[in-house]
Backbone bond lengths (Angstrom), bond angles and torsions (degrees), N, CA, C in turn:
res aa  C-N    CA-C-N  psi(-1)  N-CA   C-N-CA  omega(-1)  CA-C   N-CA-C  phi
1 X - - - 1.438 - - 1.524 108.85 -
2 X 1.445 121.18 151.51 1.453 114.80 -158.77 1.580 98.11 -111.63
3 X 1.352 107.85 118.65 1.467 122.98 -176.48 1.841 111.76 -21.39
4 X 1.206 113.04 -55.18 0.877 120.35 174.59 1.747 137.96 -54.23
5 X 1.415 117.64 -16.90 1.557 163.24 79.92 2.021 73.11 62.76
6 X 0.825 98.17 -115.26 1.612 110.16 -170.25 1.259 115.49 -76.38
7 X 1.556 116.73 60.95 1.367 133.11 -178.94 2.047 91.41 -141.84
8 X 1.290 92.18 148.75 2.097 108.42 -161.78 1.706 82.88 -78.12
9 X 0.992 114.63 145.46 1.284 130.13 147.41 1.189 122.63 -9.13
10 X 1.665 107.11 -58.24 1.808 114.29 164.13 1.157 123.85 -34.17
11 X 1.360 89.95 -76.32 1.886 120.05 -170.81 1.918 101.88 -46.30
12 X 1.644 102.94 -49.34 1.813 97.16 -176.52 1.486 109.66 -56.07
13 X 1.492 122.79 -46.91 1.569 136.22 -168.91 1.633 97.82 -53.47
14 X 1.224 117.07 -62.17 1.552 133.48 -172.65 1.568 102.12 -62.81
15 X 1.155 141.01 -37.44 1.633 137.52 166.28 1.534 93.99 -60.44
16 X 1.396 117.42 -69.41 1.870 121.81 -160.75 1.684 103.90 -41.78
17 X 2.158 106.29 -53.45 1.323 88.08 161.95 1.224 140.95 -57.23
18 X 1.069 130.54 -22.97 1.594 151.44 162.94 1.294 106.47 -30.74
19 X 1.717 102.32 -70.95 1.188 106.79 -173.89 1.561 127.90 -63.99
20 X 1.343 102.27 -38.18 1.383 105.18 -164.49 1.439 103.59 -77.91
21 X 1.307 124.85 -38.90 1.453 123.05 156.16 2.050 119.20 -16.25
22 X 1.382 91.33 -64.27 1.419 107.42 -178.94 1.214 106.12 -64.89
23 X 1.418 134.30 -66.27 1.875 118.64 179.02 1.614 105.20 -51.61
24 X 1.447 127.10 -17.31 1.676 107.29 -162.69 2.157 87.01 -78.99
25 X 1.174 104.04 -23.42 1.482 113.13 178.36 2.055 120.26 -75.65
26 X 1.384 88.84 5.71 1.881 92.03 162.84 1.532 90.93 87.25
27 X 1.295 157.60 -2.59 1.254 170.48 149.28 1.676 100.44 -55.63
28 X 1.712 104.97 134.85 1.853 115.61 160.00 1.494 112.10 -99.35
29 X 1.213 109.49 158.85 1.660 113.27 163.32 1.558 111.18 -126.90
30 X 1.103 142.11 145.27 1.031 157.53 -157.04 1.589 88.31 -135.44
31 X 1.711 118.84 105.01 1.392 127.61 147.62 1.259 101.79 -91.16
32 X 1.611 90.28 179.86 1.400 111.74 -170.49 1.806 92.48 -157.40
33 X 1.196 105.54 85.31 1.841 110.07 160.11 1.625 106.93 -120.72
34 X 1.662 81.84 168.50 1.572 95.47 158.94 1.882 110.46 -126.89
35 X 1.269 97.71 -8.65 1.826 97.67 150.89 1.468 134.89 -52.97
36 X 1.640 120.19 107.80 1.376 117.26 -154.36 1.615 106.40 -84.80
37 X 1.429 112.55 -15.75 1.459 121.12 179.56 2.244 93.61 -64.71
38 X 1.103 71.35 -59.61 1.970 88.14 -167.17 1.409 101.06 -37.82
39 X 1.598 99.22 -77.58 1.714 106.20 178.03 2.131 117.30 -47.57
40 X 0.755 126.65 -13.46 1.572 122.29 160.94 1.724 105.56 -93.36
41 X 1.151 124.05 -35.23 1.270 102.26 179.35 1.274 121.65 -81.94
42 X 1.739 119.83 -11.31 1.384 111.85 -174.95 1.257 103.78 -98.36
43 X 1.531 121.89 -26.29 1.207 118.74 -166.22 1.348 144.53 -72.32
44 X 1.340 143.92 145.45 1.725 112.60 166.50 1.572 82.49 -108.30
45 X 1.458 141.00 -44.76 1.438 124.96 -154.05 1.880 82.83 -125.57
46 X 1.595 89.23 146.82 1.344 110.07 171.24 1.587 134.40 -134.68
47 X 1.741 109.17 123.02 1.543 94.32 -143.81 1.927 70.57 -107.94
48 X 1.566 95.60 153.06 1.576 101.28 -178.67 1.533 101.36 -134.97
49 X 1.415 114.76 98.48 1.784 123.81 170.47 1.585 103.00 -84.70
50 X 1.408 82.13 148.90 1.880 112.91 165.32 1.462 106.89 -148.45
51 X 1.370 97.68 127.36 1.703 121.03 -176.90 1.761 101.41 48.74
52 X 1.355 117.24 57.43 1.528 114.38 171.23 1.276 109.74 84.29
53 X 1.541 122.59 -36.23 1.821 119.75 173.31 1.250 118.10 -61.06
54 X 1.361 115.18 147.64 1.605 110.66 147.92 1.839 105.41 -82.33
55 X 1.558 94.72 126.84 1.798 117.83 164.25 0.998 107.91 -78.54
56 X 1.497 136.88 -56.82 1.484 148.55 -110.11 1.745 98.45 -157.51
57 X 1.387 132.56 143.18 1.205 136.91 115.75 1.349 103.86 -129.47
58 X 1.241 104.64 144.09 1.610 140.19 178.34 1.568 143.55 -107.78
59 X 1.368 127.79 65.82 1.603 102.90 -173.15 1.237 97.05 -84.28
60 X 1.933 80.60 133.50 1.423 132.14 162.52 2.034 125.42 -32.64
61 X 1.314 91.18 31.80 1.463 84.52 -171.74 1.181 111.13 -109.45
62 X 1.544 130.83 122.48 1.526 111.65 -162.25 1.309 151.85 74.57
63 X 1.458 81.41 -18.14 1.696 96.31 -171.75 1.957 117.03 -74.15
64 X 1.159 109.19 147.06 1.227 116.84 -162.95 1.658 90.04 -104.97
65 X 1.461 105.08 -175.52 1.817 139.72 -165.88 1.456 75.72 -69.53
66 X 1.614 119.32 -76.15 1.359 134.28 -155.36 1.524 113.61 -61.35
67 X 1.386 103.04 -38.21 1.939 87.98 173.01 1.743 108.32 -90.90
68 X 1.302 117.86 18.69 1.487 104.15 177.12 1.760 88.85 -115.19
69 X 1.351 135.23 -28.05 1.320 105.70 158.85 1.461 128.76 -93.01
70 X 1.562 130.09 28.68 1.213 146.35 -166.58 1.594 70.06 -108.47
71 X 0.793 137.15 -89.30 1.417 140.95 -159.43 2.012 120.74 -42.32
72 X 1.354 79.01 -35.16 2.228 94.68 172.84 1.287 100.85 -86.47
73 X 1.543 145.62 19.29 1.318 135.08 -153.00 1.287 83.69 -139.12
């Protein structure tokens, strides 16, 4: 569940600006969700672990709901 999970609608929009502010500034962020809306909108690269491995990396280009859990499956 993504920390952010039990934060209002506001409060998430106002972090995302946060964030994205900071990468347009040459800075990375490293999330950590399991929200598939969240993870395509924040992402450009997507790393996908099972039991501690990386399964999956992903750039974020295009990618839909269905090929980012085709890929966690």
């Amino acid at each position: 569940m993504s920390r952010l999970a039990g934060s209002t609608t506001g409060a998430k929009q106002e972090i995302y600006g946060f964030i994205e502010e900071f990468v347009e500034h040459g800075n990375g962020v490293i999330m950590v969700s399991s929200e598939v809306d969240e993870v395509l909108g924040m992402s450009t690269r997507i790393v996908i672990f099972r039991r501690g491995k990386i399964t999956a990396e992903l750039d974020n280009r295009g990618l839909t709901a269905a090929d980012l859990l085709h890929a966690a499956s």
